[in-house]
Structures are given as structure tokens and as C-alpha cells.
NULUM-410903 format. One record per atom (N, C-alpha, C): residue in one letter; x, z, y. Coordinates in Angstrom, 1 decimal. Example, Ala and Ser with C-alpha at 12.3 -4.5 7.8 and 13.67 -1.06 7.14 Angstrom:
// NULUM-410903
<site><code>A</code><x>13.2</x><z>7.8</z><y>-5.7</y></site>
<site><code>A</code><x>12.3</x><z>7.8</z><y>-4.5</y></site>
<site><code>A</code><x>13.2</x><z>7.8</z><y>-3.3</y></site>
<site><code>S</code><x>12.8</x><z>7.1</z><y>-2.2</y></site>
<site><code>S</code><x>13.7</x><z>7.1</z><y>-1.1</y></site>
<site><code>S</code><x>12.9</x><z>7.9</z><y>0.0</y></site>
***
This chain:
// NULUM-410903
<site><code>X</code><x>94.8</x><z>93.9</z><y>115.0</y></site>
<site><code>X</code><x>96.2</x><z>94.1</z><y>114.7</y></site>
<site><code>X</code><x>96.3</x><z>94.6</z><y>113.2</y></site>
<site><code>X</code><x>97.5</x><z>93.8</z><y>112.2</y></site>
<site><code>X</code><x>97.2</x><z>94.3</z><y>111.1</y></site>
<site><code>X</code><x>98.4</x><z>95.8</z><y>111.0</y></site>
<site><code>X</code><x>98.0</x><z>95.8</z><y>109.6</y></site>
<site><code>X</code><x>99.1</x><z>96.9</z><y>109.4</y></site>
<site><code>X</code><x>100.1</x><z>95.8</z><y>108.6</y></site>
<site><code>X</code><x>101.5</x><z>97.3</z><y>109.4</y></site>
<site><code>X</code><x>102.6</x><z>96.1</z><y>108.7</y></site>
<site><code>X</code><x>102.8</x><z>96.8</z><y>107.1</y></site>
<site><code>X</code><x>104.2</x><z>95.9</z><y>107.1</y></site>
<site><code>X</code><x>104.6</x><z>96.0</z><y>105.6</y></site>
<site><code>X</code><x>104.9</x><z>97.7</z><y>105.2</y></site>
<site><code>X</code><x>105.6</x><z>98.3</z><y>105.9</y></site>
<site><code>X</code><x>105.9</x><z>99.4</z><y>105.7</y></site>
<site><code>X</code><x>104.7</x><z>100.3</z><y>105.6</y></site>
<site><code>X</code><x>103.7</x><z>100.3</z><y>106.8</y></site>
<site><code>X</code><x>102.6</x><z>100.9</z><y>106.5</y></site>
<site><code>X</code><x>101.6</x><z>101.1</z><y>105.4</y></site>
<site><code>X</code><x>101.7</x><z>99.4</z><y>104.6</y></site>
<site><code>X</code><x>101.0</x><z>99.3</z><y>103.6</y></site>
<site><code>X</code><x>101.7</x><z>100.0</z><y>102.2</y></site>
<site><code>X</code><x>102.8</x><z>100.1</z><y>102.2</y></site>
<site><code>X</code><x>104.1</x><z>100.7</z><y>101.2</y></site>
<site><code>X</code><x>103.8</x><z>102.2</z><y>100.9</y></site>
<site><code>X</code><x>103.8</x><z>102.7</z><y>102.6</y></site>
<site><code>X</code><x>103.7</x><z>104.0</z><y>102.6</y></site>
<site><code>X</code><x>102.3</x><z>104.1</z><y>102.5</y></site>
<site><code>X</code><x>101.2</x><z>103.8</z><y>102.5</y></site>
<site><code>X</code><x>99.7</x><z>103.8</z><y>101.7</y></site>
<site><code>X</code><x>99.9</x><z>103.9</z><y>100.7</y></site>
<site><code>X</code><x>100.8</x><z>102.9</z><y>99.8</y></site>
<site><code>X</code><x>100.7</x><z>103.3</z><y>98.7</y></site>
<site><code>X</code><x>101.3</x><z>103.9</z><y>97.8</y></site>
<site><code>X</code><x>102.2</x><z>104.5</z><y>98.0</y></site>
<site><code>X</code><x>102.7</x><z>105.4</z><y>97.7</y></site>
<site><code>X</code><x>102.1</x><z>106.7</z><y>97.9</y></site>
<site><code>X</code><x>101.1</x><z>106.9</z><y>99.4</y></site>
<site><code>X</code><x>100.8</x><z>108.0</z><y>99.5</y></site>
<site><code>X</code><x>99.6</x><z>108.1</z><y>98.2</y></site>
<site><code>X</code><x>98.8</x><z>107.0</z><y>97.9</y></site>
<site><code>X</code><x>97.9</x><z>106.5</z><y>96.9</y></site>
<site><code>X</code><x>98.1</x><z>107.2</z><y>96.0</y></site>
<site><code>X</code><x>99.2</x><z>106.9</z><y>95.4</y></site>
<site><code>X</code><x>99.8</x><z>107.0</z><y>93.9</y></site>
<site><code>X</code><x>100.1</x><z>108.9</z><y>94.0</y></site>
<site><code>X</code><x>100.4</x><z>109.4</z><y>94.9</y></site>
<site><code>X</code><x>100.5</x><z>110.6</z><y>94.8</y></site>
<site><code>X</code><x>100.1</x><z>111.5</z><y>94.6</y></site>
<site><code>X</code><x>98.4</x><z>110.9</z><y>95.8</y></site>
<site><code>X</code><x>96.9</x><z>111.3</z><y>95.4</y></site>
<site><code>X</code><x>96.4</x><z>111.5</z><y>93.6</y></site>
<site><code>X</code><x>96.6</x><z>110.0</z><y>93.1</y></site>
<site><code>X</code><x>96.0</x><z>110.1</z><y>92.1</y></site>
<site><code>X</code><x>97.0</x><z>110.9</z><y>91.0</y></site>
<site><code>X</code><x>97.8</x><z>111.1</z><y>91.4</y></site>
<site><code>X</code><x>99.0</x><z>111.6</z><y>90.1</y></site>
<site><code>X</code><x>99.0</x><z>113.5</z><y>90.7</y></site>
<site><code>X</code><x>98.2</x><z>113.9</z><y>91.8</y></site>
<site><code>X</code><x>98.7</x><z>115.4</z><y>92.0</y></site>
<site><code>X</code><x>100.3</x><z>115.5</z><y>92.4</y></site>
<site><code>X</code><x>100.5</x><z>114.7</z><y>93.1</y></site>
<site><code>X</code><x>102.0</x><z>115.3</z><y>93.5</y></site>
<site><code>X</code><x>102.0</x><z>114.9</z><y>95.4</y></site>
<site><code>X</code><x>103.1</x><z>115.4</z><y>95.7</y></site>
<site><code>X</code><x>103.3</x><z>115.0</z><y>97.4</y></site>
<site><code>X</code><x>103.7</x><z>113.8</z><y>97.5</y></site>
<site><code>X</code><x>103.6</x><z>113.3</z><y>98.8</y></site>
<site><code>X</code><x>104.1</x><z>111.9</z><y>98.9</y></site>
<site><code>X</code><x>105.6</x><z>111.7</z><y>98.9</y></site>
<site><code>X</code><x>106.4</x><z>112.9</z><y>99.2</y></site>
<site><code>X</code><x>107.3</x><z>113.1</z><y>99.3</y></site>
<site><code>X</code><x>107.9</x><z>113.0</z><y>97.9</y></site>
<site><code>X</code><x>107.3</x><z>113.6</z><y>97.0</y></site>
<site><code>X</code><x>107.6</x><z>113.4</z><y>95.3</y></site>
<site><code>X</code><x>107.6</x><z>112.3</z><y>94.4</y></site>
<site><code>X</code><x>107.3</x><z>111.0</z><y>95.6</y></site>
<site><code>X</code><x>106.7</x><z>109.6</z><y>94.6</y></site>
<site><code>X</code><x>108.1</x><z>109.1</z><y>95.1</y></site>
<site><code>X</code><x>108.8</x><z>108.5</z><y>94.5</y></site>
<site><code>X</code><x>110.2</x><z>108.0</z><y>94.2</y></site>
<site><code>X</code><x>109.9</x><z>106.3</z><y>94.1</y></site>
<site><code>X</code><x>110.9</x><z>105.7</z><y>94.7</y></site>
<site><code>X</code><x>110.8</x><z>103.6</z><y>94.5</y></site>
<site><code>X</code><x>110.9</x><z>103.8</z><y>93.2</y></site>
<site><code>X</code><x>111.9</x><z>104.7</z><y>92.4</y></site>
<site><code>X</code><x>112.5</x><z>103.9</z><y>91.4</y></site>
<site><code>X</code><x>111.6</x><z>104.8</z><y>90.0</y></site>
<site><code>X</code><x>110.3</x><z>105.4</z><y>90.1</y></site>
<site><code>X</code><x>109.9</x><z>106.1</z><y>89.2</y></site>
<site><code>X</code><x>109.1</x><z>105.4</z><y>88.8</y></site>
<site><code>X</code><x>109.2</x><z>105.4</z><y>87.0</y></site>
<site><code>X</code><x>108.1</x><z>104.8</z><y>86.2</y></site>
<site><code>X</code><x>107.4</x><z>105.3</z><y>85.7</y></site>
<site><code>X</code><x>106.4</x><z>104.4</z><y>85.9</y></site>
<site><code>X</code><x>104.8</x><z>104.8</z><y>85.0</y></site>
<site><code>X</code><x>105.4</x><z>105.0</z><y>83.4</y></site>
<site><code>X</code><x>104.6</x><z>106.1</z><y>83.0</y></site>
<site><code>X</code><x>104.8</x><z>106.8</z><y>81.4</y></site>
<site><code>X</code><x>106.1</x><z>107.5</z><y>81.3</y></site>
<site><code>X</code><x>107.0</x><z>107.6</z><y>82.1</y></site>
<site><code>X</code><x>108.4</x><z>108.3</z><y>82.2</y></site>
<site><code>X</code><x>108.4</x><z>108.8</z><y>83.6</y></site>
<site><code>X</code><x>108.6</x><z>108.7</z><y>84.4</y></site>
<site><code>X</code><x>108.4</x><z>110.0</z><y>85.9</y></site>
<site><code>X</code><x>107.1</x><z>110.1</z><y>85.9</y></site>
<site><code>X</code><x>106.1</x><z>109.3</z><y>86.2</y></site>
<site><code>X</code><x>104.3</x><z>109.5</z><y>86.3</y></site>
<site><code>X</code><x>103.3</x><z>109.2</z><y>84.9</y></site>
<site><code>X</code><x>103.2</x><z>110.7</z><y>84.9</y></site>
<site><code>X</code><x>102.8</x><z>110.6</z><y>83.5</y></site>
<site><code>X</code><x>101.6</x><z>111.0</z><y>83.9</y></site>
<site><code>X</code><x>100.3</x><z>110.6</z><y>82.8</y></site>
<site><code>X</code><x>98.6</x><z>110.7</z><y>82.7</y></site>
<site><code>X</code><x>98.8</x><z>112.2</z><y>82.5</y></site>
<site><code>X</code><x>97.3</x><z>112.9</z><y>83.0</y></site>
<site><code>X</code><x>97.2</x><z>113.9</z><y>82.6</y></site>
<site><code>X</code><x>96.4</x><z>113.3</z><y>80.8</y></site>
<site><code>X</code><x>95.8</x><z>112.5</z><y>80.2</y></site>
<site><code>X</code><x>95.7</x><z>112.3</z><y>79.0</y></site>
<site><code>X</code><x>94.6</x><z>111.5</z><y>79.1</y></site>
<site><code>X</code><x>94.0</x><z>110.9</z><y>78.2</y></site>
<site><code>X</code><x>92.9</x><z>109.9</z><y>78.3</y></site>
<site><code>X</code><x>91.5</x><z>110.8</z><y>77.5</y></site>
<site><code>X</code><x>90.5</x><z>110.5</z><y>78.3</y></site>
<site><code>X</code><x>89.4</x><z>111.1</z><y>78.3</y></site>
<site><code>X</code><x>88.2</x><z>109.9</z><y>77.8</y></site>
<site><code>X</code><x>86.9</x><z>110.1</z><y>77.2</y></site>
<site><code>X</code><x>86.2</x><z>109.0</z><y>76.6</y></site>
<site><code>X</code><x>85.1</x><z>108.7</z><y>78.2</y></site>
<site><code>X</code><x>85.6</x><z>110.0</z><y>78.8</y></site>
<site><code>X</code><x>84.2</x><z>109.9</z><y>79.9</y></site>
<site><code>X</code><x>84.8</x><z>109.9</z><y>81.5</y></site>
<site><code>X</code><x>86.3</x><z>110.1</z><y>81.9</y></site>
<site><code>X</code><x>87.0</x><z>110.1</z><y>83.1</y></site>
<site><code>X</code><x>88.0</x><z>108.9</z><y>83.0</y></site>
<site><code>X</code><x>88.3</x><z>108.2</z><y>83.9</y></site>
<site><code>X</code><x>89.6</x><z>107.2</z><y>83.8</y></site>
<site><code>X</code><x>90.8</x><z>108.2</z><y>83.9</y></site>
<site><code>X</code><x>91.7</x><z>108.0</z><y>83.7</y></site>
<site><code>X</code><x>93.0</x><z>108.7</z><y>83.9</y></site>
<site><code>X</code><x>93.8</x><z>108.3</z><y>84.9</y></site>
<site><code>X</code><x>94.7</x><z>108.4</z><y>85.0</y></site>
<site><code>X</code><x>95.8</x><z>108.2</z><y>86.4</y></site>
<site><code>X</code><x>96.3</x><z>106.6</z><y>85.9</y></site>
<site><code>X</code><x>96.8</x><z>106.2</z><y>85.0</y></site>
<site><code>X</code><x>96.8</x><z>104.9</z><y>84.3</y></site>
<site><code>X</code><x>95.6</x><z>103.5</z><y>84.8</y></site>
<site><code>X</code><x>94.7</x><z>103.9</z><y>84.2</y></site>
<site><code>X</code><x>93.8</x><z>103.6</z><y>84.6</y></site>
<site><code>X</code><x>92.9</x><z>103.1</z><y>86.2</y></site>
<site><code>X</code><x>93.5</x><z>104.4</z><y>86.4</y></site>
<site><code>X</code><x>92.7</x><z>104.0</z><y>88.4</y></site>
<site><code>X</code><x>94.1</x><z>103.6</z><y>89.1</y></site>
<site><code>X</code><x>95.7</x><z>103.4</z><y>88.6</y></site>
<site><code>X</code><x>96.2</x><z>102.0</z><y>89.2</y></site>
<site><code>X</code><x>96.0</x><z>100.9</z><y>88.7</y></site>
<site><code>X</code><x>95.9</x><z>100.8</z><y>87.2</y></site>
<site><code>X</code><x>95.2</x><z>99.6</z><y>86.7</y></site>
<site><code>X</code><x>94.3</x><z>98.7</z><y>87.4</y></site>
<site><code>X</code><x>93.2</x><z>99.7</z><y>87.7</y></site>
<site><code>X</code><x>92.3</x><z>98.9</z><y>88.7</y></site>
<site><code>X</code><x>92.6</x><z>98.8</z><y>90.0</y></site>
<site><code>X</code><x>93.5</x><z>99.3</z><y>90.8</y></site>
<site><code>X</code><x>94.0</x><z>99.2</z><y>92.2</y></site>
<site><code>X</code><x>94.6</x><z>97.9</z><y>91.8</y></site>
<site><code>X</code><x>95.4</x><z>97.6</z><y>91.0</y></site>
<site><code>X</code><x>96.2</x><z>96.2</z><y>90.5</y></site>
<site><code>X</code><x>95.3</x><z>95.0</z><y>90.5</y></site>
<site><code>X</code><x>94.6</x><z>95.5</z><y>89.8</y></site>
<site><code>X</code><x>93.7</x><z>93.9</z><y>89.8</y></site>
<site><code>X</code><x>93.0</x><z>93.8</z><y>90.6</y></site>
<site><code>X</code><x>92.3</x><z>94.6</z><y>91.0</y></site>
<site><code>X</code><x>91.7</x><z>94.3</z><y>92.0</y></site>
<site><code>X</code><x>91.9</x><z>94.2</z><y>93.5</y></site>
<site><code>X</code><x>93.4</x><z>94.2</z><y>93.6</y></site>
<site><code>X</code><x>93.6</x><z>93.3</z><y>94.4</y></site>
<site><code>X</code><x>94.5</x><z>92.3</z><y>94.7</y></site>
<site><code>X</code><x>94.6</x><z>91.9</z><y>92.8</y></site>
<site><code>X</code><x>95.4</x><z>90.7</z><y>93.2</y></site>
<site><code>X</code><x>94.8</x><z>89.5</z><y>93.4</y></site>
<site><code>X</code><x>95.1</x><z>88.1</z><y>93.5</y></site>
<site><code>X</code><x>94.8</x><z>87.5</z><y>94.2</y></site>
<site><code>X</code><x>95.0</x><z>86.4</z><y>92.5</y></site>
<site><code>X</code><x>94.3</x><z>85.1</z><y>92.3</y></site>
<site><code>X</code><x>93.9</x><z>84.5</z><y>90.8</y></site>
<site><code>X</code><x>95.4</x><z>84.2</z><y>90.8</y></site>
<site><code>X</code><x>96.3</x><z>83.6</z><y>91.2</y></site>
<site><code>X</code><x>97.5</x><z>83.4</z><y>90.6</y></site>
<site><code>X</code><x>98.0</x><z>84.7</z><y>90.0</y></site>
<site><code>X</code><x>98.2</x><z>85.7</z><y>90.9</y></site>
<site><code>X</code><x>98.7</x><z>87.2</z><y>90.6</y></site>
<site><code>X</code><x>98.1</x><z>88.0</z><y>89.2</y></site>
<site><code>X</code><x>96.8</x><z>87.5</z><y>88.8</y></site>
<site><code>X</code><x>96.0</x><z>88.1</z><y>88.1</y></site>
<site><code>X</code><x>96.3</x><z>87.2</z><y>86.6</y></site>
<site><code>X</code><x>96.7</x><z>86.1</z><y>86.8</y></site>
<site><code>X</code><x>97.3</x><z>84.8</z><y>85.6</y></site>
<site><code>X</code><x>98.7</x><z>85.5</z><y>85.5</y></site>
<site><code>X</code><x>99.5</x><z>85.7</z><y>86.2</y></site>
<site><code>X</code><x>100.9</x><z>86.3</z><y>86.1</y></site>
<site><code>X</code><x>100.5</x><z>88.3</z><y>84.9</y></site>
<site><code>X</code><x>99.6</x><z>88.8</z><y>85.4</y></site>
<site><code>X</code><x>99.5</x><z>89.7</z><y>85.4</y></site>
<site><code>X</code><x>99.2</x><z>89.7</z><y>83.6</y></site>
<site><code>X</code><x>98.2</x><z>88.4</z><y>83.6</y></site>
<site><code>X</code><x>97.6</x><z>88.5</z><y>82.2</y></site>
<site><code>X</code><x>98.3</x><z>88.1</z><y>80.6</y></site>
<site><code>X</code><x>99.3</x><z>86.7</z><y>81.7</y></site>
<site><code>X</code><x>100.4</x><z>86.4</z><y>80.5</y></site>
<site><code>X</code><x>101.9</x><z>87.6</z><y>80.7</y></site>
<site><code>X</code><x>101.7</x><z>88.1</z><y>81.4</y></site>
<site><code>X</code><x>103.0</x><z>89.3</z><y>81.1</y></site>
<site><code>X</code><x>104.1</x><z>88.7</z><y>81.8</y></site>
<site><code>X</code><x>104.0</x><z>87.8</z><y>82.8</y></site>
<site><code>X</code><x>104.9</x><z>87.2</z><y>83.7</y></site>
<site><code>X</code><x>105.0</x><z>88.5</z><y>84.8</y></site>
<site><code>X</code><x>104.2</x><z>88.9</z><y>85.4</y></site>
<site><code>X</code><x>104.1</x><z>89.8</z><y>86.2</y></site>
<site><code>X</code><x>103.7</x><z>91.2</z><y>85.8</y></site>
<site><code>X</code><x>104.8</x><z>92.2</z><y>85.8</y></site>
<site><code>X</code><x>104.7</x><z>93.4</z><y>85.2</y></site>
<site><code>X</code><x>104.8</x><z>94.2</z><y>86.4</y></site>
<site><code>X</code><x>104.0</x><z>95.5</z><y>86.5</y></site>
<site><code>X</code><x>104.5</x><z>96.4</z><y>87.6</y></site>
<site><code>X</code><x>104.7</x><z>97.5</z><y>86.6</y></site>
<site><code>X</code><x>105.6</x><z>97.8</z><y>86.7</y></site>
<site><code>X</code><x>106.1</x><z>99.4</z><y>85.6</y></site>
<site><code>X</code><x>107.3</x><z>100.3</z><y>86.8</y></site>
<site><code>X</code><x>107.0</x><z>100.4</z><y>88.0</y></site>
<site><code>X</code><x>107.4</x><z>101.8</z><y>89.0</y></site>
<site><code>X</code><x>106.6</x><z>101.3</z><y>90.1</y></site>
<site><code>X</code><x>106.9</x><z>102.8</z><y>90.9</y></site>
<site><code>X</code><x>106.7</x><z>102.6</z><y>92.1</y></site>
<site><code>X</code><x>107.1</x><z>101.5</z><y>93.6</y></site>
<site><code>X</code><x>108.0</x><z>101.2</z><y>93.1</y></site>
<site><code>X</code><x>108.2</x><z>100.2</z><y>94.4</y></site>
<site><code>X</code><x>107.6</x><z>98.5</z><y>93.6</y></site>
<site><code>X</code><x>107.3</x><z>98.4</z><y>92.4</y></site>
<site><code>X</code><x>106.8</x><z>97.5</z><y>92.3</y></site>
<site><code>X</code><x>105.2</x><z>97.3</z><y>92.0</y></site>
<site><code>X</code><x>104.8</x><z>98.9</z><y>92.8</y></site>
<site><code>X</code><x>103.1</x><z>99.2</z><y>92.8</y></site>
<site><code>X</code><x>103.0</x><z>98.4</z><y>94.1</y></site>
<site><code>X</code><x>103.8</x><z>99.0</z><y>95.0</y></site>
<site><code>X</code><x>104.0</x><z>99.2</z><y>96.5</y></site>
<site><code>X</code><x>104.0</x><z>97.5</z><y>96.8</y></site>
<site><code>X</code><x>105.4</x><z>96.9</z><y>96.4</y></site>
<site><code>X</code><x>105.7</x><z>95.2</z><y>96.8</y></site>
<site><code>X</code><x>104.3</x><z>94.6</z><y>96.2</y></site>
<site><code>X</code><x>103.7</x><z>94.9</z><y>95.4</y></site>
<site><code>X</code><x>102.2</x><z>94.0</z><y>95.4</y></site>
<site><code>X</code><x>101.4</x><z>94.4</z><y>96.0</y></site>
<site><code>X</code><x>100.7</x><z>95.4</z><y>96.4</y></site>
<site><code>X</code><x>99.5</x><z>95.9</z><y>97.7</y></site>
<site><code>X</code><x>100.5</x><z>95.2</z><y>98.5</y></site>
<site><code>X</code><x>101.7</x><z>94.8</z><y>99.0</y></site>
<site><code>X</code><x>102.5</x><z>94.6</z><y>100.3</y></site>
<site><code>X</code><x>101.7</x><z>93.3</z><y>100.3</y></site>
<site><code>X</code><x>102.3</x><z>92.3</z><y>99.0</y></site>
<site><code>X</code><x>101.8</x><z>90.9</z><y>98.5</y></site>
<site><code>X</code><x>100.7</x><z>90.5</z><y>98.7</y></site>
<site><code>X</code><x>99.8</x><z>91.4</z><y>98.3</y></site>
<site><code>X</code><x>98.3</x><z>91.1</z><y>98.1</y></site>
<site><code>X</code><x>97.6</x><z>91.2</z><y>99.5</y></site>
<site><code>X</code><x>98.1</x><z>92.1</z><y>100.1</y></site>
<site><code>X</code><x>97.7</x><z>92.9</z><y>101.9</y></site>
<site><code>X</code><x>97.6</x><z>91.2</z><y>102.3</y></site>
<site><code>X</code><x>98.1</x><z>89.9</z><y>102.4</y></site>
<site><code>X</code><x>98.8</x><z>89.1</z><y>103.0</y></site>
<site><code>X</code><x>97.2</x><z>87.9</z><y>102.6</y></site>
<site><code>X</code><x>96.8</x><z>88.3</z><y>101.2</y></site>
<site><code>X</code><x>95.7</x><z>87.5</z><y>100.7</y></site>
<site><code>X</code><x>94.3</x><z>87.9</z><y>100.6</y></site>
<site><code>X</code><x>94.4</x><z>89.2</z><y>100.5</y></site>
<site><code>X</code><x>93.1</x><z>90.5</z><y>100.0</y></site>
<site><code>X</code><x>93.4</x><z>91.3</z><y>101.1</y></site>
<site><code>X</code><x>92.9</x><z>90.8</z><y>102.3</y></site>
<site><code>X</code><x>93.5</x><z>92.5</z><y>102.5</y></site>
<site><code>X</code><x>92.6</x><z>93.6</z><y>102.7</y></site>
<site><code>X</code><x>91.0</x><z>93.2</z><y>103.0</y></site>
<site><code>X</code><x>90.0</x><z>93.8</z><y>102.5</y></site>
<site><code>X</code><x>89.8</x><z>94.6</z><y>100.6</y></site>
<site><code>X</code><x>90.3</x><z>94.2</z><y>100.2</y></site>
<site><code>X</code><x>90.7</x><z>94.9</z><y>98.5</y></site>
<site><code>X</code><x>91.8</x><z>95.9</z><y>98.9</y></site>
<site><code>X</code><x>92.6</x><z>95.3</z><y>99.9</y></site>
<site><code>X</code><x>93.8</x><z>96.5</z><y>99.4</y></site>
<site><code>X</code><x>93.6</x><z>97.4</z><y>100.2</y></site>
<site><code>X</code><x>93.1</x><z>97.2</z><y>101.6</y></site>
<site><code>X</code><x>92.3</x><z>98.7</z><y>102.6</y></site>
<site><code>X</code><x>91.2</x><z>99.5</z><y>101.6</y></site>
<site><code>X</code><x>90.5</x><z>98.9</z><y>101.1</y></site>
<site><code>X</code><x>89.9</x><z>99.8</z><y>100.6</y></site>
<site><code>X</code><x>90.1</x><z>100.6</z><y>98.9</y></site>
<site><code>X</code><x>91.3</x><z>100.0</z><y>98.2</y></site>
<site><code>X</code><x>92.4</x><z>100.6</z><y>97.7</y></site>
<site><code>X</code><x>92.7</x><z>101.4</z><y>97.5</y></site>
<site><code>X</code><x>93.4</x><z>101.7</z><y>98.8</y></site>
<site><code>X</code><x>94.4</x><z>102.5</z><y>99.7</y></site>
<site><code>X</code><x>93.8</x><z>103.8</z><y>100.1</y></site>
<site><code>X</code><x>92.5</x><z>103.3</z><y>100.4</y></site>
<site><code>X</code><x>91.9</x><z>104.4</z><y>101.8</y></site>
<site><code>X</code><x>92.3</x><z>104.3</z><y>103.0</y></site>
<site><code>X</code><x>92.4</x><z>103.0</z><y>103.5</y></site>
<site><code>X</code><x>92.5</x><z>102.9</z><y>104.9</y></site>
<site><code>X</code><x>91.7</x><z>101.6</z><y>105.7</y></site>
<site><code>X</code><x>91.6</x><z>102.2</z><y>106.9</y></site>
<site><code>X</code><x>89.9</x><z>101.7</z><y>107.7</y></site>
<site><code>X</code><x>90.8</x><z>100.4</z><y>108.0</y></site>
<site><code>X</code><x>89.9</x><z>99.4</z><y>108.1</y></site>
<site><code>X</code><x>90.1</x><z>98.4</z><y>109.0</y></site>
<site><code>X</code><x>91.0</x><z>98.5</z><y>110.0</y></site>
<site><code>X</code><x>91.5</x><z>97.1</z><y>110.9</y></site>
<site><code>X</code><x>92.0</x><z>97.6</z><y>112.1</y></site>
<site><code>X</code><x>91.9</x><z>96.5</z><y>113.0</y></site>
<site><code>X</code><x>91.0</x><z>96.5</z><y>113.9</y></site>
<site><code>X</code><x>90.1</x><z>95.6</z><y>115.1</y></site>
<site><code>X</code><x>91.4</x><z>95.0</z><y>115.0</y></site>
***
């Protein structure tokens, strides 16, 4: 049984809340990255909060997604458009986006 859409949304959001220090309750659809979710700063030796959704993004988008991503067709700059691509990707990757996420498999 997979997980549905909502489930994967609310993963990631709960995601983004983890890596940003806030509640899940505090991550907002309509908050953007560098204006509501801001880095604690960039470091030469830790990734930053930028950085570890950067990589949740690509790696689990799917070669079209990642062509969109590279020409600037495809931008994610908030939360609900973190969320609608783990949704997207869940459907192609969905071994990338469980382990993403932080969530097991599901027989």
C-alpha cells in the first residue's frame, strides 16, 4: 500500500521543519525560502538548511524534472511547492523520496 498524496505533503513539510528548527505546525504552504525560512548561514564544513533541500530536490527528481530544474523552467521557492514535487516525484522515485523524508517503506 502506498502512501497517499496528503501523507507525502505532510512528510514534507514535517521534513522542512526538522531541518529549519521549527514545529510542523510553524511551516506555512505559502512560506518562502530566504524570506519566512531563512539558513542559519553557510559554513565551509556543514551544508546549511538551503542546501539539504537542495539536495532533497534533486535527488528526487526524476530526468525531465531535473532538465526543468536546470533551465529555470521549474523553480520551487515555498513550501507548498517543496511539498507538490516530493508529491510528483513519490509517483516516479518513490524510493528517493521515502528515504528523503524519513519514512520506511510500505509492504
Amino acid at each position: 500500500m502506498k502512501y497517499s498524496d496528503s501523507d507525502i505533503a505532510l512528510a514534507a513539510r514535517q521534513r522542512m521543519a526538522q531541518v529549519f528548527g521549527m514545529s510542523a505546525d510553524g511551516v506555512r504552504p505559502e512560506h518562502v525560502f530566504g524570506e519566512d525560512l531563512r539558513s542559519s548561514g553557510k559554513s565551509d564544513f556543514k551544508y546549511n538548511e538551503y542546501d539539504q533541500m537542495l539536495h532533497d530536490i534533486r535527488d528526487v527528481a526524476d530526468r525531465q524534472s531535473l532538465k526543468e530544474i536546470d533551465s529555470g523552467a521549474l523553480e520551487i521557492r515555498t513550501v507548498a511547492e517543496y511539498c507538490d514535487h516530493m508529491v510528483r516525484s513519490y509517483q516516479a522515485n518513490e524510493k528517493a523520496v521515502l528515504s528523503a523524508l524519513g519514512l520506511p517503506p510500505r509492504p
